[in-house]
N, CA, C and O of each residue as an XYZ file, in Angstrom:
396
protein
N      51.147      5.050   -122.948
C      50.989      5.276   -121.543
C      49.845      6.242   -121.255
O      49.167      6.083   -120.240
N      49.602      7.246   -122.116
C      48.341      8.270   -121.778
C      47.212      7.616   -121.876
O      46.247      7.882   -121.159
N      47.206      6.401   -123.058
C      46.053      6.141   -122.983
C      45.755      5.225   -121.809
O      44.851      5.222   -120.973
N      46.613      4.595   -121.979
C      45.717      3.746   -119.928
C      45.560      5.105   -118.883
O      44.794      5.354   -117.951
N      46.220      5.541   -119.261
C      45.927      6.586   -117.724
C      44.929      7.566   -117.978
O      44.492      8.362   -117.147
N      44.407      7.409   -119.824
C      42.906      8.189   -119.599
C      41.625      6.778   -119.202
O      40.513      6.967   -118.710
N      42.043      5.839   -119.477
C      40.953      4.460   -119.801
C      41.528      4.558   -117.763
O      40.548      4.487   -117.021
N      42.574      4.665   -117.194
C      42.283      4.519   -115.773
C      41.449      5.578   -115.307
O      40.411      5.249   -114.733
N      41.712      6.790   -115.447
C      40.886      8.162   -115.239
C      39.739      8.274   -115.301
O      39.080      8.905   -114.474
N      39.191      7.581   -116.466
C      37.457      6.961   -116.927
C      36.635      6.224   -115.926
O      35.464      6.317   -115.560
N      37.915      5.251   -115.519
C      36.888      4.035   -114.493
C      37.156      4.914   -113.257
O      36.157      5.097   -112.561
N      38.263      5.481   -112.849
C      38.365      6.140   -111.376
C      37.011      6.636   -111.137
O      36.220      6.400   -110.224
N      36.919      7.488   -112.325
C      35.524      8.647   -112.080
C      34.203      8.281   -112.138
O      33.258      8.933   -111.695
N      34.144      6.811   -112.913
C      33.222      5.867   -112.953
C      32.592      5.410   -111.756
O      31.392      5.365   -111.484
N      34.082      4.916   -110.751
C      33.662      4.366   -109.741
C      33.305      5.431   -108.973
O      32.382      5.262   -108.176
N      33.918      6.652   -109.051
C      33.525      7.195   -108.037
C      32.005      8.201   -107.863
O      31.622      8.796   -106.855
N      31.160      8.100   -109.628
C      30.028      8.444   -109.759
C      29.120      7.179   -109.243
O      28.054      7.309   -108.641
N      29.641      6.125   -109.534
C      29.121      4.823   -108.874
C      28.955      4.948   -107.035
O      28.119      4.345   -106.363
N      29.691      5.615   -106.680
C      29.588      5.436   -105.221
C      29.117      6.114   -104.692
O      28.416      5.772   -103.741
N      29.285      7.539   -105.083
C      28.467      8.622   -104.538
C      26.729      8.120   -105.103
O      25.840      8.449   -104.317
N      26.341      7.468   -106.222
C      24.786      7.203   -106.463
C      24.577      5.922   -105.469
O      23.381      5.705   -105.277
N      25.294      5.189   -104.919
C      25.111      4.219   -104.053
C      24.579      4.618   -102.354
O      23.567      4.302   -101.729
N      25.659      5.363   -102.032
C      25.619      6.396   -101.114
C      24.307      7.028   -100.504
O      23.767      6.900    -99.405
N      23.891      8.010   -102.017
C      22.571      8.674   -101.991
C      21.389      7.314   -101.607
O      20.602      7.312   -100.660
N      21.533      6.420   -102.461
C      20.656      5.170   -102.683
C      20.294      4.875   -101.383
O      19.376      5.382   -100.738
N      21.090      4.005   -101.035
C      21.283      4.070    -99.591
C      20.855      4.794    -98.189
O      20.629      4.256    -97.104
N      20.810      6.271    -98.566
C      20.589      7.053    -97.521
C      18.921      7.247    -97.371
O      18.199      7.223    -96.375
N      18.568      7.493    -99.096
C      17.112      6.956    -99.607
C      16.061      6.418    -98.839
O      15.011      6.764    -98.298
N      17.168      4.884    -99.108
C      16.384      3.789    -98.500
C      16.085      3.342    -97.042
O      15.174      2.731    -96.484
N      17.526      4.050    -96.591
C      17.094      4.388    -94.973
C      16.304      5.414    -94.603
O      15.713      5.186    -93.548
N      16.064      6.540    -95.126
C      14.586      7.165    -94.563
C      13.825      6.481    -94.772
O      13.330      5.988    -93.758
N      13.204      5.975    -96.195
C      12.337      5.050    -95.752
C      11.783      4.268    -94.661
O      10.769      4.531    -94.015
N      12.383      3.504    -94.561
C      12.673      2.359    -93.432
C      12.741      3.501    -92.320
O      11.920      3.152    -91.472
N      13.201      4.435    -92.009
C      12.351      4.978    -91.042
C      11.704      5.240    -90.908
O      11.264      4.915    -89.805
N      10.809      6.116    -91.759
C       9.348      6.352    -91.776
C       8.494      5.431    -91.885
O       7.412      5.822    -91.447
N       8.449      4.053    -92.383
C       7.898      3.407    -92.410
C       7.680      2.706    -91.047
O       6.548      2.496    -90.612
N       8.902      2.324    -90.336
C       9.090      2.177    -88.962
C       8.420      3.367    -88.252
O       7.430      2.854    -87.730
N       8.420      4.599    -87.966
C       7.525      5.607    -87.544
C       6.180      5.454    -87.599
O       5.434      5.855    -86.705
N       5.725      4.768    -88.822
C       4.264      4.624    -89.363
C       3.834      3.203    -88.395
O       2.854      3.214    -87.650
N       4.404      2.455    -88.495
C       4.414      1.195    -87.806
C       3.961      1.342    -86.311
O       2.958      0.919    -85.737
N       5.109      2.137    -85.837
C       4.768      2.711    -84.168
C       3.268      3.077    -83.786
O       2.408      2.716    -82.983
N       3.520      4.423    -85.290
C       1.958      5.189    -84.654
C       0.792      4.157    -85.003
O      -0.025      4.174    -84.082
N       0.482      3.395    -85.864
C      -0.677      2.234    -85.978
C      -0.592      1.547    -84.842
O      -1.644      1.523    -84.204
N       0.557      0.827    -84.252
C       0.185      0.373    -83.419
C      -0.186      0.586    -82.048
O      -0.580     -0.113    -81.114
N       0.163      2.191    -82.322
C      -0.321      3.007    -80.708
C      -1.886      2.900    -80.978
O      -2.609      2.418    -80.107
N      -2.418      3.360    -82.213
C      -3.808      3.566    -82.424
C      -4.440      2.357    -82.474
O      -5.651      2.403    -82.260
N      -3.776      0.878    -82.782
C      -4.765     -0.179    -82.407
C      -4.979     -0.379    -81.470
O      -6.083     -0.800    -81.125
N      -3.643     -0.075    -80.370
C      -4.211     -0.334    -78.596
C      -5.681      0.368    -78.667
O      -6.799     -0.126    -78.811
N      -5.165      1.941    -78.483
C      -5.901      2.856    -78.546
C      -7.548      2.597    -78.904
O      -8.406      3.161    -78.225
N      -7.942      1.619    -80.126
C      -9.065      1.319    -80.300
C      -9.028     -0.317    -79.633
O     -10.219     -0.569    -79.816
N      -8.723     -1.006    -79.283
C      -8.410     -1.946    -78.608
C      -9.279     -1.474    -77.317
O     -10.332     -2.041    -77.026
N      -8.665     -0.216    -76.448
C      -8.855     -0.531    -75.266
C     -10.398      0.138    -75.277
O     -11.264     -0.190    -74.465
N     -10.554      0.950    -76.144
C     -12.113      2.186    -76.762
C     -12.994      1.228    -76.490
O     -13.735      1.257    -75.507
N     -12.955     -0.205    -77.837
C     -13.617     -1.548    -77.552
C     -13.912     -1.900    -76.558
O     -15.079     -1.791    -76.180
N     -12.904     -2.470    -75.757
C     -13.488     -2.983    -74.423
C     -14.177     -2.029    -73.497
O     -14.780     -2.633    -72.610
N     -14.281     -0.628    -73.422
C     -14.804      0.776    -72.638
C     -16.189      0.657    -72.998
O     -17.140      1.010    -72.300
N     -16.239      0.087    -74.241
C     -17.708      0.225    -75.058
C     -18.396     -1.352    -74.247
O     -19.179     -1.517    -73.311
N     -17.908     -1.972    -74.836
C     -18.678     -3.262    -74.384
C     -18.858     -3.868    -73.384
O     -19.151     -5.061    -73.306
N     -18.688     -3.051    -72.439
C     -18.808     -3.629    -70.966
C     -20.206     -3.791    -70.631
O     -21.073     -3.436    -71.429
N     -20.551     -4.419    -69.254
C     -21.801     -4.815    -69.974
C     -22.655     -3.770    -69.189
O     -23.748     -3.419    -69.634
N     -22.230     -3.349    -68.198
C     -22.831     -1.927    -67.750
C     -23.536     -0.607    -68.565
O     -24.570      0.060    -68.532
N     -22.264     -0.693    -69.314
C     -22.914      0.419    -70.787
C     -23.893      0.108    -71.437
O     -24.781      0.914    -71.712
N     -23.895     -1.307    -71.850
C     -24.598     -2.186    -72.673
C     -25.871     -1.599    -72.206
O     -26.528     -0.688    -72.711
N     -26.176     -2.573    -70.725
C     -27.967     -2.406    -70.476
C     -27.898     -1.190    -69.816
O     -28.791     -1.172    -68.968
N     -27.211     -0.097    -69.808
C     -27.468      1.337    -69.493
C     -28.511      2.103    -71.391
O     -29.603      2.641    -71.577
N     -27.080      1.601    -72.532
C     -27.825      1.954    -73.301
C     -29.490      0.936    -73.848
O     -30.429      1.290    -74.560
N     -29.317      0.102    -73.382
C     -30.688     -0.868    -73.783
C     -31.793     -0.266    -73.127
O     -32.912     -0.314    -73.639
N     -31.547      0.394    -71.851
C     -32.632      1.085    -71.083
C     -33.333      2.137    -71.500
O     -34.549      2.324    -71.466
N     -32.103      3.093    -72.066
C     -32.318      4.239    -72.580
C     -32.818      4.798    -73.751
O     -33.726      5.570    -74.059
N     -31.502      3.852    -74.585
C     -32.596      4.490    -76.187
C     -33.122      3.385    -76.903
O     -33.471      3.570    -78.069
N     -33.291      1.687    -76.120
C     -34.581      1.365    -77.016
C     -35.460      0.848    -75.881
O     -35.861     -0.308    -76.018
N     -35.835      1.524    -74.763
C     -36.444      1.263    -74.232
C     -36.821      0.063    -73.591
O     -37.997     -0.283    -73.476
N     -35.670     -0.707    -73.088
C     -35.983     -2.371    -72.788
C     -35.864     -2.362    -71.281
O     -35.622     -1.487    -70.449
N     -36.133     -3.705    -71.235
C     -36.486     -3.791    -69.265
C     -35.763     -5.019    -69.480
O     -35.221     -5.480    -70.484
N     -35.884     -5.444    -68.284
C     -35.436     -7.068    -67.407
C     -36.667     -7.809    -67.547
O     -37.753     -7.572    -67.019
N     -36.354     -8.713    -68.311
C     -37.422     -9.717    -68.354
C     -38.284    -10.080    -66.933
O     -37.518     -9.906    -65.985
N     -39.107    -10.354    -66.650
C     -39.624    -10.988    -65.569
C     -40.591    -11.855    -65.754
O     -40.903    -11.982    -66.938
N     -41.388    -12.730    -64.736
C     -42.424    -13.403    -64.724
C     -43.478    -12.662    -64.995
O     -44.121    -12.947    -66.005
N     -43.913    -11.506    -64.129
C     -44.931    -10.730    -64.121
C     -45.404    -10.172    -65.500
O     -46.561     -9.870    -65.796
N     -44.285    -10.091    -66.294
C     -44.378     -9.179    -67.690
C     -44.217    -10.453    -68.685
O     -44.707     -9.913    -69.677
N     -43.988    -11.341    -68.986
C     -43.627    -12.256    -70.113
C     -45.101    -13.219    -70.156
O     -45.905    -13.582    -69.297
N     -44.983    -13.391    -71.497
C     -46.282    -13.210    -72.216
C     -46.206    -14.981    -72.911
O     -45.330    -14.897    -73.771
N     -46.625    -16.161    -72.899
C     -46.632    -16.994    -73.098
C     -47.545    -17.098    -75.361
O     -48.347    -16.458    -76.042
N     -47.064    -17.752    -75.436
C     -47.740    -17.861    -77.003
C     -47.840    -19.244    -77.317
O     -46.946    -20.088    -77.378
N     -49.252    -19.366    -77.535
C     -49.840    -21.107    -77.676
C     -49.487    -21.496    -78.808
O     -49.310    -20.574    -79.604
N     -49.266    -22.798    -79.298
C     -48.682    -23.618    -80.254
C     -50.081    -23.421    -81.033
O     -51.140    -23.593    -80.429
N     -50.050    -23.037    -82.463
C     -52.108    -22.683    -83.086
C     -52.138    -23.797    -83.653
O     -53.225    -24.051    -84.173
N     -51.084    -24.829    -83.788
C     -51.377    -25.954    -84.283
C     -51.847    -27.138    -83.240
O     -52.183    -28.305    -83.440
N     -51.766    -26.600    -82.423
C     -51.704    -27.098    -80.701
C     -51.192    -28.983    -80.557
O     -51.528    -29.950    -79.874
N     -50.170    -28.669    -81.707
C     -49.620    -30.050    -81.379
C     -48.513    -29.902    -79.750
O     -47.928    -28.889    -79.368
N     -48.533    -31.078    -79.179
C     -47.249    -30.998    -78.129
C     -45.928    -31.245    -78.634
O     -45.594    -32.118    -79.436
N     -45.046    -30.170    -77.940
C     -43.627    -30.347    -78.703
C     -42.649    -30.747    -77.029
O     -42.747    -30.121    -75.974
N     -41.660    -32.115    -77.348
C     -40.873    -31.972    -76.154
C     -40.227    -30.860    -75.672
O     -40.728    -29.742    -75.792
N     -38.678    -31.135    -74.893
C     -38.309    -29.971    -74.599
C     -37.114    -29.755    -75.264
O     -36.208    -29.091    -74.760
N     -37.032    -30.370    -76.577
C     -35.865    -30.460    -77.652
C     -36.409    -29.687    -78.645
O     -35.661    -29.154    -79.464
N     -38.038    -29.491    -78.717
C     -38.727    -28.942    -79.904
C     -38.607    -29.592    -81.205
O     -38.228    -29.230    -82.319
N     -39.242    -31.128    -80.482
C     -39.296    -31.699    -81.508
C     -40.785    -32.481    -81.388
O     -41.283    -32.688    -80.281
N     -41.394    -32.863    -82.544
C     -42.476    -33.405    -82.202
C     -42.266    -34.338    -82.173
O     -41.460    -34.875    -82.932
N     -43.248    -35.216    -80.811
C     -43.021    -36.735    -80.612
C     -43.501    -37.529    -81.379
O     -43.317    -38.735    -81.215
């Protein structure tokens, strides 16, 4: 009789080192999964975030504000555009192809 009730005593304590490492395991793996979920949130605050930066940038106002400014460009016009003769002076349609 002692000996089952040490071979029961063995597994009791077995299971119950088993459960408490399950437990921990468990609790583990749920921080994880929260922080990872946390991490998730904040990326996707920061893709709006550059999402909306993008579109602030590329508007087209900015655009030919900066084209004006730092490389010095204008609005095309008639007055200013500069024609360049064919030096082979073949005629090309209006597909740019020769007939």
């Amino acid at each position: 009789m002692t000996r089952l009730s040490l071979v029961l005593l063995v597994a009791v304590m077995a299971s119950a080192l088993y459960l408490v490492h399950t437990q921990y395991e468990s609790r583990r793996l749920f921080t994880q999964l929260d922080r990872a979920n946390s991490e998730a949130r904040r990326l996707e605050t920061e893709h709006q975030r550059l999402q909306v930066e993008k579109r602030a940038q590329a508007t087209p106002l900015r655009v030919e504000k900066i084209a004006r400014a730092q490389l010095q460009m204008r609005t095309a016009t008639p007055a200013i555009t500069q024609y360049v003769a064919d030096p082979a002076g073949a005629a090309t349609t209006a597909s740019g192809v020769q007939p």
